[in-house]
C-alpha positions as CSV (number, residue, x, y, z in Angstrom):
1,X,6.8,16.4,-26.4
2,X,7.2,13.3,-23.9
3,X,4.9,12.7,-21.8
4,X,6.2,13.0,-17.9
5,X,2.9,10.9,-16.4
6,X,2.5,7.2,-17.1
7,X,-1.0,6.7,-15.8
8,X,-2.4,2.3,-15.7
9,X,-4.0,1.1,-19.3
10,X,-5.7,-1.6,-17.0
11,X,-8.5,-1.8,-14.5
12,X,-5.7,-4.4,-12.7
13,X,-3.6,-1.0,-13.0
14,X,-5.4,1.1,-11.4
15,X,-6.9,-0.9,-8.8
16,X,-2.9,-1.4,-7.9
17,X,-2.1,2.5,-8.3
18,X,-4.9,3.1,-6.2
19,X,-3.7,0.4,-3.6
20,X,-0.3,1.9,-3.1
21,X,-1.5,5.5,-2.9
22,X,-3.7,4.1,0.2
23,X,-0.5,2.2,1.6
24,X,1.4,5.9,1.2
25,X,-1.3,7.7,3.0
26,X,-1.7,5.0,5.7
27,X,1.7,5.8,7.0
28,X,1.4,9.8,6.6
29,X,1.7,11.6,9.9
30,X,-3.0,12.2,9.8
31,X,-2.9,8.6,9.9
32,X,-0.1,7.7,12.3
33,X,-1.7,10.6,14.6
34,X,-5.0,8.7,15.0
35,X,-3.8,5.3,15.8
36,X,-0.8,6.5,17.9
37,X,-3.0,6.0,21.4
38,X,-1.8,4.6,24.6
39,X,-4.2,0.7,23.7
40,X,-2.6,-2.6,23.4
41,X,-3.7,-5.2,20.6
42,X,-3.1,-8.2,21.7
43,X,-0.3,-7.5,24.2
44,X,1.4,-5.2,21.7
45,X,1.1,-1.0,21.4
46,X,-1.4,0.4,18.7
47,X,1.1,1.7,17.2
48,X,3.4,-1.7,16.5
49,X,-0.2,-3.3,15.2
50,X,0.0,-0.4,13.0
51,X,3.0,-0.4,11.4
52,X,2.9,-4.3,10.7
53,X,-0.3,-4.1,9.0
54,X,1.2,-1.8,6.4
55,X,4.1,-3.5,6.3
56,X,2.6,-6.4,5.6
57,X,0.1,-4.7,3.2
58,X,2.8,-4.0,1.3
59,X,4.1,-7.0,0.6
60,X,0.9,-8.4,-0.4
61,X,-0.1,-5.6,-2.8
62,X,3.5,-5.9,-4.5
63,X,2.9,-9.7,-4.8
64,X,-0.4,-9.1,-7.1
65,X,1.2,-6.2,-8.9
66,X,4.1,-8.6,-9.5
67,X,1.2,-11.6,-10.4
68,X,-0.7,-8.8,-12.6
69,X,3.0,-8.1,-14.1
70,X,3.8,-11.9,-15.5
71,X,0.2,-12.4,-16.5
72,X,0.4,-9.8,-19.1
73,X,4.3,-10.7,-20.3
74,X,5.8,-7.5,-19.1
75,X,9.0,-6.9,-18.4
């Protein structure tokens, strides 16, 4: 029977499945709902502060994964 759950071999792995299960939950509708206020952040809403730090979250937490990824040879 085949297995339908690939779970990380690696500490590397899970430290980055762990990562993008936090980056999922930051931009879940609990999390949105507490920073979603009427405050600026440096001249810009809450909210837009928000949204670029996950964005840009992202990006840097596919850049290891992708690091992690050529360090091992995997392809």
């Amino acid at each position: 029977m085949r297995r339908l759950l690939v779970l990380p071999t690696s500490r590397a792995g899970w430290g980055l499945l762990i990562a993008f299960l936090t980056l999922i939950a930051m931009g879940t509708w609990p999390m949105i709902g507490w920073v979603n206020r009427a405050t600026l952040v440096l001249g810009l809403p809450l909210m837009v502060v928000w949204s670029y730090l996950v964005i840009f979250s992202c990006v840097v937490v596919m850049l290891i994964g992708n690091r992690i990824v050529e360090r091992d040879n995997h392809e």
